[in-house]
C-alpha positions in Angstrom: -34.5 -60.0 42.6 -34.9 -61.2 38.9 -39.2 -60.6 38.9 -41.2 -58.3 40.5 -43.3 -60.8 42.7 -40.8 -61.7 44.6 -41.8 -59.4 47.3 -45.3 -61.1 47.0 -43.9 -64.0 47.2 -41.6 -62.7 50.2 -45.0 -61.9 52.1 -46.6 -65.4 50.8 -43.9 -66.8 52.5 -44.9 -65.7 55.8 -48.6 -67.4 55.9 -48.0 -70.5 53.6 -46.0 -73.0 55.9 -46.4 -76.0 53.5 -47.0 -77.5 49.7 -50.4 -78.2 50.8 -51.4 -74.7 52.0 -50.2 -73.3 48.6 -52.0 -75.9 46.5 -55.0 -74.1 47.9 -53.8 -70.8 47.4 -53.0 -71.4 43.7 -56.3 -73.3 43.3 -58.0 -70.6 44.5 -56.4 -67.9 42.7 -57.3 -70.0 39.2 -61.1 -69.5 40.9 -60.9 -65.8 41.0 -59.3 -65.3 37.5 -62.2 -68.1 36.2 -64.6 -65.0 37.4 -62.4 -62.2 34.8 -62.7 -59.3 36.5 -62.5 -56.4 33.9 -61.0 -53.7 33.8 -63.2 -51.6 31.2 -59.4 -50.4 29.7 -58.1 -46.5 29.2 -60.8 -44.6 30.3 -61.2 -42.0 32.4 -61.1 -43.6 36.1 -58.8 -46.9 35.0 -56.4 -44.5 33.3 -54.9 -43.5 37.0 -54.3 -47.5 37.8 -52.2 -48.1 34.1 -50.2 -44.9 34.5 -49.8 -45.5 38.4 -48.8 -49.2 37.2 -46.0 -48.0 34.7 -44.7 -45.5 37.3 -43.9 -48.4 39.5 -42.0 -49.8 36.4 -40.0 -47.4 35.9 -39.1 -46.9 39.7 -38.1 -50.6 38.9 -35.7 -49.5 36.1 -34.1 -46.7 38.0 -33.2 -49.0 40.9 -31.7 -51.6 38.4 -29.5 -48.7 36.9 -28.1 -47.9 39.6 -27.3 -51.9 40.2 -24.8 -51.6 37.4 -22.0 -49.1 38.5 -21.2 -52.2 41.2 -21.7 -54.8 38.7 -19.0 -53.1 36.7 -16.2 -52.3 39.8 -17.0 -56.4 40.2 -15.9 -57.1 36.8 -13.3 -54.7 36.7 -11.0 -56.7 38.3 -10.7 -58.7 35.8 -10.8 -56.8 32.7 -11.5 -52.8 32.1 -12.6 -53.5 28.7 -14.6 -56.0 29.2 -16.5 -54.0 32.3 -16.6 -51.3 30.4 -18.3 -52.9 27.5 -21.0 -55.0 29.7 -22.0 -51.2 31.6 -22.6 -49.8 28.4 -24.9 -52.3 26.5 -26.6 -53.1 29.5 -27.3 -49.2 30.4 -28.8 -48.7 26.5 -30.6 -51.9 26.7 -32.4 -50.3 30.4 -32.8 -46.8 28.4 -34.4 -48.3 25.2 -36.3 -50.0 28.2 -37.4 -46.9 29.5 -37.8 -44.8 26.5 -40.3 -47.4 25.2 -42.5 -47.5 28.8 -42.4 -43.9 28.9 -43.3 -43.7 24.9 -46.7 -46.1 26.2 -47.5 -43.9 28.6 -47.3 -41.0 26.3 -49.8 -42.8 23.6 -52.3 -43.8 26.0 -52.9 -40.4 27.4 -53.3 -39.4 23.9 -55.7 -42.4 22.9 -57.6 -41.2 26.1 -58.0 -37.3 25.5 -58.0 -37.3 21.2 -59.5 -40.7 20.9 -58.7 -43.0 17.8 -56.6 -41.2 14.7 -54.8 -41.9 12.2 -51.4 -40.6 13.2 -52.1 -42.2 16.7 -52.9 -45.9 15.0 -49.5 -45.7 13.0 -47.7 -44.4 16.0 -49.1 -47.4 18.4 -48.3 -50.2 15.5 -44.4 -48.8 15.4 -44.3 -49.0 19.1 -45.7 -52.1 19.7 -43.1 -53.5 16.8 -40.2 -52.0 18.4 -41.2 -53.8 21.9 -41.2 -56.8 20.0 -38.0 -56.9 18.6 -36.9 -55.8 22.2 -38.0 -58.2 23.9 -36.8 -60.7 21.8 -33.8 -59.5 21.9 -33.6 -59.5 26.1 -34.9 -62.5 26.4 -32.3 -63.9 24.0 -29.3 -62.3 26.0 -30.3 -63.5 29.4 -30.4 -67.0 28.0 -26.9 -66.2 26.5 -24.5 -66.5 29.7 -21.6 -66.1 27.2 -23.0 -62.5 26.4 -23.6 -59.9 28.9 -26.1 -60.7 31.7 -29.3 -58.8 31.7 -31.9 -59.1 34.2 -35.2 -60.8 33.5 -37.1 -57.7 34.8 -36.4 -55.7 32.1 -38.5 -58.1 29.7 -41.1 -58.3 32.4 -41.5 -54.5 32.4 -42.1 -54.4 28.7 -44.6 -57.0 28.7 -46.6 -55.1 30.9 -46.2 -51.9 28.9 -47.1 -53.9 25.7 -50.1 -55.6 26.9 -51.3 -51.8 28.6 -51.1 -50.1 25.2 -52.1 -52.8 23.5 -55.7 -52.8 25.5 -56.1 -49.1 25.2 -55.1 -49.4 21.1 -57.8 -52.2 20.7 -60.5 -50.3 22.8 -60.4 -47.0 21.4 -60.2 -48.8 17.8 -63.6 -50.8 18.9 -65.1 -47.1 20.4 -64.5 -46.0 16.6 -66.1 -49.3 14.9 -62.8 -49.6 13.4 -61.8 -53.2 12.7 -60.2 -55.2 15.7 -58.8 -58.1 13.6 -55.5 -57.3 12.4 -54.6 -55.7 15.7 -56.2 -58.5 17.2 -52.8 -60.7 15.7 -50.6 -59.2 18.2 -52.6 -60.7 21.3 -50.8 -63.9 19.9 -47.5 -62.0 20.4 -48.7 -61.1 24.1 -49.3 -64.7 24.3 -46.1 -65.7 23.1 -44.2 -63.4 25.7 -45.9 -65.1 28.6 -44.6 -68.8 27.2 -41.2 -67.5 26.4 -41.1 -65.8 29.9 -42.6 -69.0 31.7 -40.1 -71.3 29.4 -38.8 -74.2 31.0 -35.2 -73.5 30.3 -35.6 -69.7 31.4 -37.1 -71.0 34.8 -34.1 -73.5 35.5 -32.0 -70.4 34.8 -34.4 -68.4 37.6 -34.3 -71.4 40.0 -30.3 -71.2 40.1 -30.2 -67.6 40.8 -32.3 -68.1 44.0 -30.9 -70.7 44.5 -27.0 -69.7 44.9 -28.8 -65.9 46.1 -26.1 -64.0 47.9 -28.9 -62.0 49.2 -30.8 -64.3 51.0 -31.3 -68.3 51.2 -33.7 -69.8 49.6 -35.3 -73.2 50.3 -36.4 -75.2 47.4 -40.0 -75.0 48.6 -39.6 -71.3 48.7 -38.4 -71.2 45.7 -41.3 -73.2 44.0 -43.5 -71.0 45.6 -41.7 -68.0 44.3 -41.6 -69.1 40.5 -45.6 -70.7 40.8 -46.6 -66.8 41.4 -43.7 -65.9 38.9 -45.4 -67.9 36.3 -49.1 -67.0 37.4 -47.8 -63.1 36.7 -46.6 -63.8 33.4 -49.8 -66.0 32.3 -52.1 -63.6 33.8 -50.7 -60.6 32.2 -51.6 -61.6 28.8 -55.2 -63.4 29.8 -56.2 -60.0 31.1 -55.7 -58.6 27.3 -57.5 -61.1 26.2 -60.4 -61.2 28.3 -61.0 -57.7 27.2 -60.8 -59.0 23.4 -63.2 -61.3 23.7 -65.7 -58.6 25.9 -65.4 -55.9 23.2 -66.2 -58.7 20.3 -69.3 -59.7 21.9 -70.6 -56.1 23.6 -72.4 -53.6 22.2 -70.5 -50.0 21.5 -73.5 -48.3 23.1 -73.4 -51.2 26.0 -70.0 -50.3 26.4 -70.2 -46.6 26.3 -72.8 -47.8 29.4 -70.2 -49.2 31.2 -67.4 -46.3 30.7 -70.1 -44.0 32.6 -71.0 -46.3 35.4 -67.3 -46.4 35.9 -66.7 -42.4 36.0 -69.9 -42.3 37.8 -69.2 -44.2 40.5 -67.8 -43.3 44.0 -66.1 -47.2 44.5 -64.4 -49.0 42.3 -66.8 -51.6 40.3 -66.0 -55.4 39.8 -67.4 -57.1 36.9 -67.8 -60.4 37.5 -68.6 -62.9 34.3 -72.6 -64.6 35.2 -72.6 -68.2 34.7 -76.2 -69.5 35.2 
């Protein structure tokens, strides 16, 4: 599959029966992310979830490796060169992929046990610029069907390592009443993954592979179904970061500092629900 909630969408599938039925589902799911449940970033008992999160990506990664030696026998036929070319940029472009999840990983632990530094600031701003440029660069070649065919995931899986890192960089900056405004910029570059991946000529391109799916047939209503969660993934992704933006501008560090210990505290998981009198 080109997304990871396709197998959400596979077990959707099962219980929603018609257009009507998933009007309601999507309706309701707007309801619940109204409420912005928060997830109070990096520390200490949320840290498990993240790096749990990014171990799944990169379970991801290894299984579309592993796609590629019989994408290349497939083009072989036709040209060695050519195959051999296609297998080789499309393996560094899943390393650099990776590299860069794994690299996340790496900086959050540290912004979690040392805390804010300097050396850990420069090293999160060159990350988050080389996910970027990657990114773009993805994107750009799966819209390119002249160039080598990458699959969509890959950009998915970054923008979910970006906006991870990106939380944990803004919270530990905010825990050290450092200034969260030019940081703060790149939530518009979060954003701005989510429209590109959610773009109407990227999601044509995604409705004719499951559409003409080898692996399994597709009805069109399945298929809407599968690119409404599709998109809600993408859109939530970078609302989540956001939510969390607008929580640390308005909270209290002592407040806060509240929070982190009712969270290690705690023997259940805690759900913050926004009031609305």
């Amino acid at each position: 599959m080109s997304n990871p909630y396709a197998a959400l969408a596979g077990i959707a599938l099962k219980t929603v029966s018609d257009t009507s039925k998933l009007n309601k589902i999507i309706s309701l799911t707007q309801e619940i992310k109204m409420l912005s449940t928060v997830n109070l970033a990096i520390s200490g008992v949320t840290l498990g979830v993240v790096v749990a999160g990014f171990a799944i990506v990169l379970h991801k990664l290894n299984k579309i490796d592993k796609k590629l030696d019989k994408i290349s026998l497939q083009i072989q036929a036709l040209d060695v060169k050519v195959s051999d070319l296609v297998k080789n940029e499309t393996s560094k472009l899943i390393a650099d992929v990776k590299r860069y999840v794994k690299h996340c990983i790496t900086l959050i632990h540290q912004l979690e046990d040392l805390g804010w530094s300097e050396h850990l600031d420069t090293e999160t701003s060159k990350l988050l610029d080389n996910i970027e440029v990657l990114v773009e660069r993805i994107l750009g070649k799966y819209l390119d069907r002249d160039g080598i065919n990458v699959s969509l995931e890959l950009a998915q899986c970054l923008q979910g390592a970006y906006a991870n890192l990106l939380k944990a960089y803004l919270t530990k900056r905010y825990l050290q009443q450092k200034s969260l405004d030019y940081p703060a910029l790149r939530l518009q570059t979060l954003i701005s993954f989510s429209q590109q991946l959610c773009a109407p000529e990227l999601l044509d391109e995604l409705y004719e592979e499951y559409l003409v799916s080898k692996e399994h047939r597709f009805s069109e209503a399945e298929i809407d179904i599968i690119l409404a969660l599709y998109r809600y993934g993408c859109q939530q992704t970078s609302n989540n970061v956001n939510v969390h933006y607008e929580i640390l501008k308005t909270t209290p560090v002592r407040q806060f500092k509240g929070w982190q210990k009712l969270l290690k505290a705690s023997d259940q998981p805690l759900i913050w629900l926004e009031h609305r009198s």
